[in-house]
C-alpha positions in Angstrom: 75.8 -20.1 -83.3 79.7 -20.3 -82.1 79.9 -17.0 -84.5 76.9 -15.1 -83.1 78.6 -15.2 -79.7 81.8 -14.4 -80.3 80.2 -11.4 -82.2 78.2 -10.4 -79.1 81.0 -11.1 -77.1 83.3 -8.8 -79.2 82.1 -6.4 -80.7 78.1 -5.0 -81.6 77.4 -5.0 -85.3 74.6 -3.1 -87.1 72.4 -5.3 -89.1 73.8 -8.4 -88.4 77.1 -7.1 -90.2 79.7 -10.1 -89.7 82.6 -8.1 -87.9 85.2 -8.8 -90.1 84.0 -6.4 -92.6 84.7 -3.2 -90.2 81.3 -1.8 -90.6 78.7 -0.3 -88.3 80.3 -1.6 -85.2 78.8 0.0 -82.3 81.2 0.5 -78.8 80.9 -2.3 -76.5 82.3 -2.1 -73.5 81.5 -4.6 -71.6 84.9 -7.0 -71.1 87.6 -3.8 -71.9 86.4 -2.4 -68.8 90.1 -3.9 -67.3 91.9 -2.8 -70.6 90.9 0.7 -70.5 91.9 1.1 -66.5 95.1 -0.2 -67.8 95.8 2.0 -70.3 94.8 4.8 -68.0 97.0 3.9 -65.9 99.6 3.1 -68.0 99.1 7.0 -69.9 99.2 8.5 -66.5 102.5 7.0 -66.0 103.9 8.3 -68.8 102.5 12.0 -67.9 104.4 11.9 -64.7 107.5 12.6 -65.9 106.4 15.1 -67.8 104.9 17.3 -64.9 108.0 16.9 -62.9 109.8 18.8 -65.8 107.3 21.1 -65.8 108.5 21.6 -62.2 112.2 21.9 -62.1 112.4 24.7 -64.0 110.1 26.5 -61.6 112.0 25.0 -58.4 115.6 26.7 -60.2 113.9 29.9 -60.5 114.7 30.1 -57.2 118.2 29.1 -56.6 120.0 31.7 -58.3 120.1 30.0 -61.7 120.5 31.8 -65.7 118.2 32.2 -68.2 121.1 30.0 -70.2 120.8 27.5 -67.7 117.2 27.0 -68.0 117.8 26.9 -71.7 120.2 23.9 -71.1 117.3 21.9 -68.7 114.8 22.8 -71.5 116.5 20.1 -73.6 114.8 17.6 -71.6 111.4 18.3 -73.0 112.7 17.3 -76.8 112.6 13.5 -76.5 108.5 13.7 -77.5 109.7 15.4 -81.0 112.1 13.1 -81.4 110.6 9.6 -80.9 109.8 8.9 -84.4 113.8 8.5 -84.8 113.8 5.1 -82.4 110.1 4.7 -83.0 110.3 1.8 -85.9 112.6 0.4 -83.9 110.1 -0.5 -80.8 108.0 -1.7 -83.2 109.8 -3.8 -85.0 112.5 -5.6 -83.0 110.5 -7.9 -79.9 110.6 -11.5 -78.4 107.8 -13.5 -79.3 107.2 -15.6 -76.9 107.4 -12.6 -74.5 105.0 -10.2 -76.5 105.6 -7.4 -79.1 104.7 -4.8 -76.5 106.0 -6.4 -73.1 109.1 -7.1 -75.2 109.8 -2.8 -74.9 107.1 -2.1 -71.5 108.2 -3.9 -68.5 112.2 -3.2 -69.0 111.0 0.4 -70.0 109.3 1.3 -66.9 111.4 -0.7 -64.2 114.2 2.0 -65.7 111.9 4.6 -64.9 111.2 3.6 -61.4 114.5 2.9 -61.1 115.9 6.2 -62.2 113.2 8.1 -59.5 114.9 6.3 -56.9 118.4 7.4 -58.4 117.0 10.7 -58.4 115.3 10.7 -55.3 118.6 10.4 -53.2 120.9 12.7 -55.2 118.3 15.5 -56.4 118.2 17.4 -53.6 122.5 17.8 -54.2 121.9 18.4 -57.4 118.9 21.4 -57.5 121.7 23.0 -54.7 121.0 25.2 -51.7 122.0 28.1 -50.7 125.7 27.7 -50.2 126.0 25.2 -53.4 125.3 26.0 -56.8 122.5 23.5 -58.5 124.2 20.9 -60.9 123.0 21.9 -64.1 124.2 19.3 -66.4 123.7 16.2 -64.3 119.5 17.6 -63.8 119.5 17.6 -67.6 121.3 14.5 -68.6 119.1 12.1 -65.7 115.7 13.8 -66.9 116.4 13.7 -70.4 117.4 10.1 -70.4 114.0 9.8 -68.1 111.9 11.5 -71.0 113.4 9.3 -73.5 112.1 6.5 -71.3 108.6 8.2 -71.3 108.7 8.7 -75.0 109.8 5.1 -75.5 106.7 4.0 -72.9 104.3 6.1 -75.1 105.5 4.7 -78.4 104.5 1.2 -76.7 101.5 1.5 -75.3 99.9 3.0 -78.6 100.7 0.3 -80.4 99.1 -2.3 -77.5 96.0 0.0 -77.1 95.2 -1.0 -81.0 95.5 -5.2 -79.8 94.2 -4.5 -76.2 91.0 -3.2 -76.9 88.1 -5.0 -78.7 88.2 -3.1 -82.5 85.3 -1.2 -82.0 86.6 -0.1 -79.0 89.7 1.2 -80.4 88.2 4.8 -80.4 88.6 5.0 -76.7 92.3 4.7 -76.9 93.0 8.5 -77.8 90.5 9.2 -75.3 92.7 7.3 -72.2 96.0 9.3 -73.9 94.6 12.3 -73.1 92.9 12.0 -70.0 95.7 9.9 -68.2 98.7 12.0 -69.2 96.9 15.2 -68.2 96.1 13.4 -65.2 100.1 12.2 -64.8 100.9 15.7 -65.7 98.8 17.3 -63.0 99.8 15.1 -60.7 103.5 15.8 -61.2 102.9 19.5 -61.8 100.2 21.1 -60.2 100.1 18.8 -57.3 103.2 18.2 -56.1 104.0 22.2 -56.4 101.6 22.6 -54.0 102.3 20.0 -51.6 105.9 20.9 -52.3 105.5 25.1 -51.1 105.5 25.6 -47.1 103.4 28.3 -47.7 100.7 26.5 -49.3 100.3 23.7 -46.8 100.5 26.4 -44.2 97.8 28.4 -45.8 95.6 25.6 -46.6 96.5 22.1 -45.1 97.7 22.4 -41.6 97.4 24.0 -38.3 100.8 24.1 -37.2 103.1 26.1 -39.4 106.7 24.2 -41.1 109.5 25.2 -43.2 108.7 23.0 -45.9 106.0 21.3 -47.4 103.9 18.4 -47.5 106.1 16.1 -49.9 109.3 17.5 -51.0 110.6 16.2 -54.1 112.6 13.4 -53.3 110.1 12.0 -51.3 107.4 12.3 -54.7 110.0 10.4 -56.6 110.9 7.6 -54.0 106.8 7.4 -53.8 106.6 7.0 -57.5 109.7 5.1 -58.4 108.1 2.4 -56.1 105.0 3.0 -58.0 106.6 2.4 -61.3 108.2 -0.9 -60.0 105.1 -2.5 -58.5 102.9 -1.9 -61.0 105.2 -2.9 -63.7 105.8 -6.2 -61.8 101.9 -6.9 -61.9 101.8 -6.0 -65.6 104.6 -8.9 -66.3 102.9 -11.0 -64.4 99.6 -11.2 -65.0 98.7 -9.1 -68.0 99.1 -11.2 -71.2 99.0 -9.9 -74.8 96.2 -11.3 -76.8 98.0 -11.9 -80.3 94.7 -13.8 -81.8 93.4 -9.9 -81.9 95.6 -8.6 -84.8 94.4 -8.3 -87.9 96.7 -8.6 -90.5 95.7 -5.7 -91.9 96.7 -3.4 -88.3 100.0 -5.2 -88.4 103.1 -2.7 -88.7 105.6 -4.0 -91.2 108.6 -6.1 -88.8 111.6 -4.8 -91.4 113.2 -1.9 -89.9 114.8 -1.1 -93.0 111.7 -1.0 -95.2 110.3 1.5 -92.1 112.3 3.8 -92.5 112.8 4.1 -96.2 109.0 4.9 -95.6 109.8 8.1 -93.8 112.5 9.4 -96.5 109.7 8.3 -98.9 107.1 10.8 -97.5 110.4 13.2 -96.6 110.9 13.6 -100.2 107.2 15.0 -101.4 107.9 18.1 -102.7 104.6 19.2 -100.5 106.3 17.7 -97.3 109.5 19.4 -97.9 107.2 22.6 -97.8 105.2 22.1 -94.8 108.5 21.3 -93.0 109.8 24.5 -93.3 106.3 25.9 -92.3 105.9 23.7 -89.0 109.7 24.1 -87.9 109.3 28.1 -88.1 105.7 29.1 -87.5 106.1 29.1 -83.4 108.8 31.4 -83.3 107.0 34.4 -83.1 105.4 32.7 -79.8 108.4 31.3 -78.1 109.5 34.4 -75.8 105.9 34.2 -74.5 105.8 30.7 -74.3 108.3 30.0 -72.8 110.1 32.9 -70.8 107.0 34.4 -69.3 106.0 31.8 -66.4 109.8 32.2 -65.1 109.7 36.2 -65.7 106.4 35.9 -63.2 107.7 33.8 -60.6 111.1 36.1 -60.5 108.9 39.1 -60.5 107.1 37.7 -57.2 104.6 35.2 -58.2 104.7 32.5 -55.7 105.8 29.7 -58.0 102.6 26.7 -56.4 100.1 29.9 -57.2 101.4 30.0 -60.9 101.0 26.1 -61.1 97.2 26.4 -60.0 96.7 28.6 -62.8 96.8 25.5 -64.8 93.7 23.8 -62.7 90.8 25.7 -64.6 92.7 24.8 -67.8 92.0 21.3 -67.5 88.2 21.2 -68.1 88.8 23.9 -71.2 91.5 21.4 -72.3 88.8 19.1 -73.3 86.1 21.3 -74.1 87.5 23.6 -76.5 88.9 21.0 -78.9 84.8 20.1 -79.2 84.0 23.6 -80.1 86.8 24.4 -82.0 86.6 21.2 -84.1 83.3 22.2 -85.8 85.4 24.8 -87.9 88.0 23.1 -88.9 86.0 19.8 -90.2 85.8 21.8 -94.2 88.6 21.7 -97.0 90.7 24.6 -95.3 91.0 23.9 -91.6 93.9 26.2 -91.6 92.1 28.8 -92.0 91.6 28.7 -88.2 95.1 28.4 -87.7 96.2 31.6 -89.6 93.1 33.3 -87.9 94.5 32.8 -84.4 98.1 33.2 -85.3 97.9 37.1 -85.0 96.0 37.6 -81.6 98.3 34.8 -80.4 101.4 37.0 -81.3 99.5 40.3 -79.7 99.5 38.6 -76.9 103.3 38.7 -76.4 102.8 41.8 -75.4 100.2 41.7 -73.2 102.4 39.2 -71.2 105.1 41.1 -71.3 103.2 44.3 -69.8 102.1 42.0 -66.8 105.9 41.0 -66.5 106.3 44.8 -66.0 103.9 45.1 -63.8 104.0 42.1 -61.4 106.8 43.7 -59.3 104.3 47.1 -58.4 100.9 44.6 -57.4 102.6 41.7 -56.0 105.0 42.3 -52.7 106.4 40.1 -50.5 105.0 37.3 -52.1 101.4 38.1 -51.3 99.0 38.7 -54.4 95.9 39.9 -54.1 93.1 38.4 -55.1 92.0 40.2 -58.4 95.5 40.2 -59.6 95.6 36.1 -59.7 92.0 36.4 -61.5 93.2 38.7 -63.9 95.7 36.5 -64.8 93.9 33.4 -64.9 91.4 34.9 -67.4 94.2 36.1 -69.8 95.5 32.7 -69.7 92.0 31.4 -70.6 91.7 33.8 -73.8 95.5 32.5 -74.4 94.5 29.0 -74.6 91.6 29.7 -76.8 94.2 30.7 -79.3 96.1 28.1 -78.8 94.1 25.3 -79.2 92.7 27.0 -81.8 95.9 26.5 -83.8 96.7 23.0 -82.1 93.3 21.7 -83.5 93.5 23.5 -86.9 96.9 21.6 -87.6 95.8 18.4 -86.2 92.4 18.5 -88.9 95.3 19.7 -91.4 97.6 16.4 -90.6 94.8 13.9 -90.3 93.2 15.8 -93.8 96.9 15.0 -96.0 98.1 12.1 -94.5 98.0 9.1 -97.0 95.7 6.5 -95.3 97.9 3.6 -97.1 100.7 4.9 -94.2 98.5 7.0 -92.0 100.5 6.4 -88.7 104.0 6.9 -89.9 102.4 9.9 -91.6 100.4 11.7 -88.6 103.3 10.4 -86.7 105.7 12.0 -88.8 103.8 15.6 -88.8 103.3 15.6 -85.3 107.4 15.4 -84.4 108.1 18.2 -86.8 104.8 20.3 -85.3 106.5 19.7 -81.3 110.1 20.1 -82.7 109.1 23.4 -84.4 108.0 24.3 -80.4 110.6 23.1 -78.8 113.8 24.8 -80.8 112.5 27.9 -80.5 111.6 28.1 -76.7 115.3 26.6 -75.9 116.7 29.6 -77.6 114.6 31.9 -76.2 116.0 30.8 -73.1 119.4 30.9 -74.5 119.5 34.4 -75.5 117.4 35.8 -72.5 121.1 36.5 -70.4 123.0 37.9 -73.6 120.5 40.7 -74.2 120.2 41.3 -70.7 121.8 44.6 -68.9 123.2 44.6 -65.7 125.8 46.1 -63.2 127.1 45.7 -59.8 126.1 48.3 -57.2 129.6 48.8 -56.3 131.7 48.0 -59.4 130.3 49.7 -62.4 132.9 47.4 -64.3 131.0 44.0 -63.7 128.1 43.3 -65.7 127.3 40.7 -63.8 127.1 38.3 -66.7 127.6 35.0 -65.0 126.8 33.5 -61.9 130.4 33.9 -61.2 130.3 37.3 -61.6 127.2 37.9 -59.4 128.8 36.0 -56.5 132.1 37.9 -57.3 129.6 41.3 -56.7 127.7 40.3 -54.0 130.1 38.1 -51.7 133.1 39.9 -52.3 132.4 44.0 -53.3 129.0 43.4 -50.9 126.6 44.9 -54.2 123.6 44.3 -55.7 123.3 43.3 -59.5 120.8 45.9 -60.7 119.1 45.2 -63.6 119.5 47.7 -66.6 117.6 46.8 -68.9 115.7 42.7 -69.1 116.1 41.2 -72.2 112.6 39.1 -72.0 111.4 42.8 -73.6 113.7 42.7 -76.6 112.9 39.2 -77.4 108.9 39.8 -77.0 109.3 43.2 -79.3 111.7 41.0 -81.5 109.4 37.7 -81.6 106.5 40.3 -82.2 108.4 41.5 -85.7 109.4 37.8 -86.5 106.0 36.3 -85.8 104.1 39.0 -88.5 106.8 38.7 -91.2 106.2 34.9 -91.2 102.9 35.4 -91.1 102.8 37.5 -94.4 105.1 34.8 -95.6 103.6 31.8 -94.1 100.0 32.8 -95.3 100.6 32.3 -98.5 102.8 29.3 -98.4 99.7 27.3 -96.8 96.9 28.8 -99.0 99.2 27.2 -102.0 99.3 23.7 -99.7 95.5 23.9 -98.5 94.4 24.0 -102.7 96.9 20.9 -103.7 95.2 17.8 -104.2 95.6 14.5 -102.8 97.4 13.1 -104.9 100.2 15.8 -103.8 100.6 13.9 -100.1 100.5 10.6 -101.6 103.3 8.2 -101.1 104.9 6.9 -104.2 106.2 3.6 -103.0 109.6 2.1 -104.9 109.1 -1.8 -105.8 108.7 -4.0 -103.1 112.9 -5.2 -102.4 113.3 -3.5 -105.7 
């Protein structure tokens, strides 16, 4: 009878399967309802962070800053490739009596609150004004080490979500990771762009007209740095981790040494050492696009709160396309999608780069009309539909050849080098934007205006303008356009050959235990 209750109380088993054998266990909810608020919570966090370097970049576009520049800030997004360096780590090294999560969690996110109020008195000096340059290098080093953070937060709470939640409601943990990050994301993105633009709140929220918004930025970091103290006080306080819950079986191995000769392990597969070069080169062809086209719009006269609402109609096809897609990628070849997509995706490097051309002759003085912003959110729409085309191809490729003996080192593994192949290329895109850029001073032909030094030298001393020559967003597009279809004549082939290996080709071969 004591075993009949603490089978209804846990889980629901078909048949009167005894839980333990992992069967035909149906979702209960009822007594997670608290765990999965938490996670929530504790994913939307972790998403906050993440929207707010979303916004920076578009909050420099206006205060005089390079294309270099941005490619320097852009090296704040890499900590979410990189967290499988430190990732064994957080899992293996904890106090017990404290808990194996907590251990990482609570010291985690009072350094996140702690940095927003750090921030929130100094960022305003450091994103500059309009007699003082914005301090480049200090932005970079504050929100990188606050991404690290993030990506430290996010290694921790997947591990608790698997001990947290009843087992056959372990599901639902993917499920909280998406909804509360997008959430965070929003939040620090969308939302705070638009409470952040005067002309948004003037438009839309109040009667009496200001200078500036709603909330400015330090204000949403003091908010939230509170936010991320409180609530992390609560969690050490009262939220306690249920060790009785894991099964040996779910336990990661404690040797940090034995971790990470896992990883060279599945490194060495000859088929690995293949799909590495694919995944760290297949997005280059898309990385002019990707990531020089939102600040090309907002410098072409895009108000930068109107390009953030773009991204509100995203968020229900965010969800909804994964569904749809996923019924096509469920078969032996699910790259087949992927290599499908890839060349519309690459097409559509030009299509964003004809709109760059032609944002300056629709929209003036900030003011776009109507049809315009429609236009563009519906070629956004049909470039998402690629997109997660490709996202959820790769994803049914991953989960398809990773060796279940070590599926979350694997998975884990796959998905760093799928974001690091992103993220290298759309820093250097950045990077090269200024070099293959043309300019000159109105009144002295001999500047090229190069530099930010050399722009101020034209227009505060000789009293010019820094004409553009020639931008060189179009030779990157025409030049990522070229790159993208050689590697895809290349790249075809080379996963064709990987989609017919067996099994046995991802497996890992394991040395002797402490041989």
């Amino acid at each position: 009878m004591a075993t009949k209750r603490k089978m209804e109380r846990d889980c629901t088993v078909e048949d009167g399967v005894h839980e333990t054998n992992h069967v035909h266990e149906r979702s209960d909810l009822r007594g997670d309802e608290k765990n999965i608020a938490i996670l929530l919570f504790l994913y939307l966090l972790q998403g906050i962070p993440l929207g707010l370097c979303g916004s920076i970049p578009m909050l420099l576009q206006n205060r005089n800053v390079s294309y270099r520049q941005q490619a320097e800030f852009s090296f704040v997004q890499w900590p979410f490739s990189l967290k499988l360096f430190w990732a064994p780590i957080v899992d293996s090294t904890f106090s017990q009596k404290f808990g194996r999560r907590k251990t990482w969690l609570i010291p985690t996110q009072y350094l996140m609150g702690f940095f927003m109020l750090l921030l929130s008195s100094r960022v305003d000096q450091w994103l500059g004004n309009k007699t003082t340059n914005p301090n480049i290098e200090m932005l970079t080093i504050i929100f990188f080490a606050l991404n690290v953070l993030a990506a430290t937060q996010d290694i921790v709470v997947d591990g608790w979500a698997l001990t947290m939640l009843k087992r056959c409601n372990v599901g639902y943990a993917s499920t909280c990771n998406s909804v509360g990050q997008t959430a965070g994301y929003f939040i620090g993105y969308v939302l705070f762009m638009a409470l952040e633009s005067a002309e948004f709140c003037n438009s839309y929220l109040r009667s009496t007209p200001a200078s500036e918004g709603i909330l400015t930025l330090p204000d949403f970091l003091y908010l939230w740095g509170w936010i991320f103290i409180i609530t992390t006080t609560l969690l050490a306080l009262f939220k306690h981790e249920n060790l009785e819950k894991v099964h040996k079986e779910e336990e990661l191995n404690t040797n940090i040494k034995h971790a990470y000769k896992l990883l060279w392990n599945i490194v060495r597969l000859p088929s690995i050492k293949t799909i590495i070069v694919v995944l760290l080169t297949a997005k280059i062809g898309f990385s002019a696009c990707d990531a020089v086209t939102g600040l090309k719009l907002v410098e072409a006269g895009i108000p930068k709160e109107k390009f953030a609402l773009m991204a509100v109609p995203m968020i229900p096809l965010q969800i909804l396309l994964p569904l749809a897609i996923s019924k096509y990628t469920v078969g032996p070849r699910p790259m087949n999608v992927y290599i499908m997509a890839m060349p519309y995706r690459l097409a559509f490097g030009l299509v964003a780069a004809f709109l760059v051309w032609l944002t300056p002759y629709v929209v003036t003085g900030g003011q776009m009309p109507i049809y315009y912003f429609i236009l563009l959110i519906i070629l956004y729409l049909i470039h998402q539909v690629f997109t997660s085309s490709m996202f959820v191809a790769s994803m049914a490729f991953f989960a398809k050849i990773s060796d279940p003996a070590v599926g979350g080192t694997y998975m884990t593994l796959l998905n760093t080098l799928s974001n690091l192949g992103g993220n290298w290329p759309a820093t250097a895109a950045l990077w090269f934007v200024d070099p293959l850029t043309f300019r000159q001073c109105s009144t002295d032909p001999s500047n090229d205006c190069s530099t930010i030094s050399k722009r101020e030298l034209c227009t505060n001393t000789h009293n010019g303008i820094c004409n553009m020559q020639f931008d060189g967003y179009y030779v990157e597009s025409i030049l990522c356009l070229i790159i993208g279809f050689a590697w895809l004549r290349w790249g075809r082939r080379k996963i064709d050959l990987l989609q017919t290996r067996s099994m046995s080709a991802w497996k890992v071969i394991l040395a002797k235990q402490n041989r």
